[in-house]
C-alpha positions in Angstrom: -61.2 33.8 3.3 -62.4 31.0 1.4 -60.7 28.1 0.4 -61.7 25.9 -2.7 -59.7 23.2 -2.1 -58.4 22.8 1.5 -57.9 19.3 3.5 -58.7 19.8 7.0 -57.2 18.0 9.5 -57.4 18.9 13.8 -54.7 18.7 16.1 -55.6 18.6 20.1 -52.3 19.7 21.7 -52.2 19.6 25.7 -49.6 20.9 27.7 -49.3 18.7 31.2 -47.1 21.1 32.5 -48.4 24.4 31.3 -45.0 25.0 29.5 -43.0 24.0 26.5 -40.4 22.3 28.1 -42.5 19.7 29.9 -44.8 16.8 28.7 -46.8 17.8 25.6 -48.7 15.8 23.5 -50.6 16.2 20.2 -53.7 13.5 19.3 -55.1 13.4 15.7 -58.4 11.8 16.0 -58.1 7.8 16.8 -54.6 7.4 15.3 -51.2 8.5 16.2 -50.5 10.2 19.5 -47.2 12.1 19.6 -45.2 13.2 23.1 -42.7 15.4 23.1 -40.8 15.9 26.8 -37.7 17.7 27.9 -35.2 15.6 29.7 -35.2 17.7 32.4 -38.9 16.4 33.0 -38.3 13.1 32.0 -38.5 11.3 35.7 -41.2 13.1 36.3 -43.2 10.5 33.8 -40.8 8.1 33.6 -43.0 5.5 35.7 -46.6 7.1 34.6 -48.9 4.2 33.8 -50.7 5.8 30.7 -46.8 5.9 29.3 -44.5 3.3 30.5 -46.2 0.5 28.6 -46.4 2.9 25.0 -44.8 0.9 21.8 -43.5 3.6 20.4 -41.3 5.0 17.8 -39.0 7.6 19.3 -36.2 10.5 18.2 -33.5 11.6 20.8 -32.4 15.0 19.7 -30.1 17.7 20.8 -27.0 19.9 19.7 -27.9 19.3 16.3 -28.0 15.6 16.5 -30.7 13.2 15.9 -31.4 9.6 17.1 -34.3 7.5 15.9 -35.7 4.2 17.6 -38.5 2.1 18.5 -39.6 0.3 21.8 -41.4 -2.8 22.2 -43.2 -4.2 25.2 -40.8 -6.3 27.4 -40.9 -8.8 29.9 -41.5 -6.1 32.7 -44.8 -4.7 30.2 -42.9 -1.5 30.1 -42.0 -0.2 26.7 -40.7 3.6 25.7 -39.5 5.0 29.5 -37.5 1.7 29.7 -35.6 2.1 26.4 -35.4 6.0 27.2 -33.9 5.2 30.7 -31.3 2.8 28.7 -30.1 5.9 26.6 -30.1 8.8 29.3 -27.4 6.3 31.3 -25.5 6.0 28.4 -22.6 8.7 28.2 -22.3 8.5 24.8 -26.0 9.8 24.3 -25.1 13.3 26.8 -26.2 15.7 23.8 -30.1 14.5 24.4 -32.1 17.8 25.4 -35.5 16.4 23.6 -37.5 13.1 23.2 -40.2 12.8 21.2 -41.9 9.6 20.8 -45.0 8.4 18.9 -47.6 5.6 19.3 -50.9 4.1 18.3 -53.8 5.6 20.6 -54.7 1.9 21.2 -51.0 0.4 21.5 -51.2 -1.7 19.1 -48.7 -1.4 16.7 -46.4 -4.9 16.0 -42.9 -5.3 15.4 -43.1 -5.3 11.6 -45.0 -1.5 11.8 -42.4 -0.2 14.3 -39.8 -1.6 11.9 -41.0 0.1 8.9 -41.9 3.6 10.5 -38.2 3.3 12.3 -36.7 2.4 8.9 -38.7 5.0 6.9 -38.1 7.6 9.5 -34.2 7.0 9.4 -34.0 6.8 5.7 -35.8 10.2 5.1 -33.8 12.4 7.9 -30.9 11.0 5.8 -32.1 11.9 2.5 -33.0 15.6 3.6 -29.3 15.6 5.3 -30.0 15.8 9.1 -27.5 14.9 11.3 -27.9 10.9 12.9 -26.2 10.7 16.1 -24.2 7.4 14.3 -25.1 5.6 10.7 -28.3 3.6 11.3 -29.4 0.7 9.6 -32.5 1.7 7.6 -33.4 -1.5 5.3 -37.4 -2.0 5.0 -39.3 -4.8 4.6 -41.7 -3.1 1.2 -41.2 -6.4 -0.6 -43.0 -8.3 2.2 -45.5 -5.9 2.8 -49.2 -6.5 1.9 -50.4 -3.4 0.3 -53.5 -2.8 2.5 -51.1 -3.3 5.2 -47.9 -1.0 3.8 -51.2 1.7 2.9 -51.7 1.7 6.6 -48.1 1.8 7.9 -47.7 5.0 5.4 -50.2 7.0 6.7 -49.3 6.8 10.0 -45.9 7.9 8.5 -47.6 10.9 7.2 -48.8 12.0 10.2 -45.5 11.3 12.0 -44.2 13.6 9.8 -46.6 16.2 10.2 -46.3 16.0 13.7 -42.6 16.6 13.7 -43.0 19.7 11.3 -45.4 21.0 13.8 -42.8 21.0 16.9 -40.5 22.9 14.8 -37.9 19.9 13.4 -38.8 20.8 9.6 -39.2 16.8 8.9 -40.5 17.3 5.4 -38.2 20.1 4.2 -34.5 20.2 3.4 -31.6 21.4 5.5 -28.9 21.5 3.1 -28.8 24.9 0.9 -28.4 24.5 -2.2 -25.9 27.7 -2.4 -23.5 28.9 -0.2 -25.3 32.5 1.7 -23.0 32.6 4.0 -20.9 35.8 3.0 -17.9 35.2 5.3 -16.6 31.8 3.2 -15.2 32.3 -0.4 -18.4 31.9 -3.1 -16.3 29.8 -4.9 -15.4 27.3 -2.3 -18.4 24.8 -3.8 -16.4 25.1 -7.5 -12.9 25.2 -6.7 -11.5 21.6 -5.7 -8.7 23.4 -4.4 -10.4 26.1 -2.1 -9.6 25.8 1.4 -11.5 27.3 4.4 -9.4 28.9 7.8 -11.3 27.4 10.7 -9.3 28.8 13.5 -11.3 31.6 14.4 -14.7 30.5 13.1 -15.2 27.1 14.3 -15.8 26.1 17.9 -13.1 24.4 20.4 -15.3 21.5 20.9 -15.8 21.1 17.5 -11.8 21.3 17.0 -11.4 18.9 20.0 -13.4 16.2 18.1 -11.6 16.7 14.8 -8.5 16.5 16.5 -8.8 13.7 19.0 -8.8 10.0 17.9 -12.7 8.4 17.6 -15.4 8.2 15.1 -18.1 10.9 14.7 -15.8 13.3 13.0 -17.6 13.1 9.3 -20.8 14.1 11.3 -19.5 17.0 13.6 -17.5 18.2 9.9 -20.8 18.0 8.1 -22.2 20.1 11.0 -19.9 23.1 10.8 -20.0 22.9 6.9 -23.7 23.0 6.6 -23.8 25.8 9.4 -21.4 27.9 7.1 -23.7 27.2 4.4 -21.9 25.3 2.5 -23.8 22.7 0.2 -22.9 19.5 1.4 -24.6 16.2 -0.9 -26.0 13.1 0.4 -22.9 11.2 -0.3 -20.5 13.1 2.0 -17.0 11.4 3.5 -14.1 13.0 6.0 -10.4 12.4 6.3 -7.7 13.8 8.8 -4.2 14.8 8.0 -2.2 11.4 8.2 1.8 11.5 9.9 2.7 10.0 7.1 1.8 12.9 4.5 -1.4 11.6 3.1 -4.9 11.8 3.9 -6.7 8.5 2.8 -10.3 7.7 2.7 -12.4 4.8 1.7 -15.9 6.0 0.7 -18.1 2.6 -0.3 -17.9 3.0 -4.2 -21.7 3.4 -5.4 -20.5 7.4 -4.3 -19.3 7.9 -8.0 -22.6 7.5 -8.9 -24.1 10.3 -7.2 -22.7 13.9 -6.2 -20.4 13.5 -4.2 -18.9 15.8 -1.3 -15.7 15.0 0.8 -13.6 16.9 3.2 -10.0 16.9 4.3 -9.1 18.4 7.9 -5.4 19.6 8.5 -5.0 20.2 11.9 -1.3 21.8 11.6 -3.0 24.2 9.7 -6.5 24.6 11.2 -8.3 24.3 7.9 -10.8 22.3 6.1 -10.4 21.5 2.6 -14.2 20.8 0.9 -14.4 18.9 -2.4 -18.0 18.8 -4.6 -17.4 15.8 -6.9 -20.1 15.4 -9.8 -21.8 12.3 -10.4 -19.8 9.6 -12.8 -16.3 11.9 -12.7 -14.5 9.1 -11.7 -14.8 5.3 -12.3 -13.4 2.4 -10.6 -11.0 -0.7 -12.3 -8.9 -2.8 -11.6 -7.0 -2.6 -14.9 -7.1 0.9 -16.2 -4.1 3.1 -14.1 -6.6 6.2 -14.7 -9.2 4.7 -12.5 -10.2 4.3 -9.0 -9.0 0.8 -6.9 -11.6 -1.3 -4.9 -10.0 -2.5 -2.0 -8.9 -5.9 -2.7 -10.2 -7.3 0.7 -13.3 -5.4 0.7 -14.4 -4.9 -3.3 -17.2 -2.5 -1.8 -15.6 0.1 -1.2 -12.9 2.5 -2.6 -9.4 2.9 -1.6 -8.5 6.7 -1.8 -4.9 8.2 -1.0 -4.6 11.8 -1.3 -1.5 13.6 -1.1 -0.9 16.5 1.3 0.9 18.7 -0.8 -2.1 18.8 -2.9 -2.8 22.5 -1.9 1.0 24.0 -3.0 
């Protein structure tokens, strides 16, 4: 089969281990080298010369959850395994299964490339609605940039991206349907402001456990279990529990009006999840009109939102 117009670009893959699960790593000509390792083989390379000293940008990933990062050289010269050591320690990072990090074939990325491809990185698995372990801060330096140099910085982007795609984490594509297909939850759940969803006997107990328990990370595990009902959940997405007092309350920060806008209330009496799709500009926010939305007083960023529990009679 011929193709007219076809971009060709070669991948060298090698397996160190002769299996999926241990080191692989993937080479495009003279630029980025990607390595992806189980963290079951982890100390096996943690101390490898030809990979200690990497300055890499890396993803943790693992029950659904994502981490991105980056690793400079430090006073020991060691780079990625010292940062990846950091994490595996920490027992807040236990869902890690995967690491996947990326570099420059000649290690010589800088601290302003590592911050934009860290940056860009986390502000595209947001937009496309994966999962971050925790909200990271994503702000780039593009007004700083020289464009030869932001020209550079975003092709090795492209090829990061690529890369990922490759292994099988969809990186380019959305994750968020855009209609519910799941044929056990009501079609009309994404319509109906009022449609509720019985989560005892669909959702799992550690799932439960975190929605119950005090902590944060609740928005992210709810987004989770909505998403793997396939429900549509938007960018903009917010989560409140049932509050003693007979409320639930929120405060999402307000530019949400602006864009679609999903939210969800948990009652755990009741073992169900309440899921709201709010259209762009339904709401406004004032301080003088009674119709409207209050900013928090202390905090004018962000909204102050008190829903009552007897919503659903």
């Amino acid at each position: 089969m011929k193709l007219d117009t076809a971009i060709s670009k070669v991948y060298e893959m090698s397996l160190f281990e002769g299996d999926s699960d241990g080191l692989i790593q993937f080479k495009l000509g003279e630029d980025v080298n990607c390595y992806k390792i189980s963290k079951d083989y982890f100390d096996k390379y943690k101390d490898d010369d030809d990979i200690k000293k990497k300055k890499s940008i890396y993803i943790l990933y693992g029950k659904g959850k994502f981490y991105i990062g980056q690793a400079g050289i430090r006073k020991d010269d060691t780079a990625i395994t010292s940062r990846i050591k950091e994490h595996l320690k920490d027992p807040s990072k236990d869902f890690v299964e995967e690491i996947v990090f990326f570099c420059d074939s000649a290690n010589r990325w800088n601290g302003g490339e590592l911050d934009y491809l860290e940056a860009s990185l986390i502000m595209d698995f947001k937009e496309q609605g994966y999962p971050l372990y925790k909200e990271q801060n994503n702000e780039t330096i593009d007004s700083y940039l020289d464009p030869s140099v932001k020209f550079k910085y975003e092709k090795h982007l492209r090829e990061i991206k690529i890369m990922l795609d490759i292994l099988g984490y969809d990186a380019i594509r959305k994750v968020v349907t855009e209609k519910n297909t799941n044929p056990s939850v009501d079609d009309n759940v994404q319509n109906d402001s009022t449609a509720s969803i019985d989560v005892c006997k669909n959702i799992s107990q550690d799932v439960l456990n975190v929605l119950l328990n005090k902590g944060r990370g609740k928005a992210e595990i709810c987004r989770q279990q909505l998403v793997e009902w396939g429900i549509n959940v938007t960018n903009k997405f917010n989560f409140a529990s049932y509050a003693p007092r007979g409320h639930y309350w929120m405060e999402p920060a307000r530019e949400v009006l602006e864009e679609d806008w999903t939210f969800a209330l948990f009652d755990g009496k009741e073992n169900e999840i309440l899921v709201f799709y709010i259209p762009q500009n339904t709401f406004s926010y004032s301080e003088s009109k009674d119709n409207a939305l209050k900013l928090r007083p202390d905090k004018p960023q962000v909204i102050k939102l008190e829903i009552k529990a007897d919503l659903k009679k």
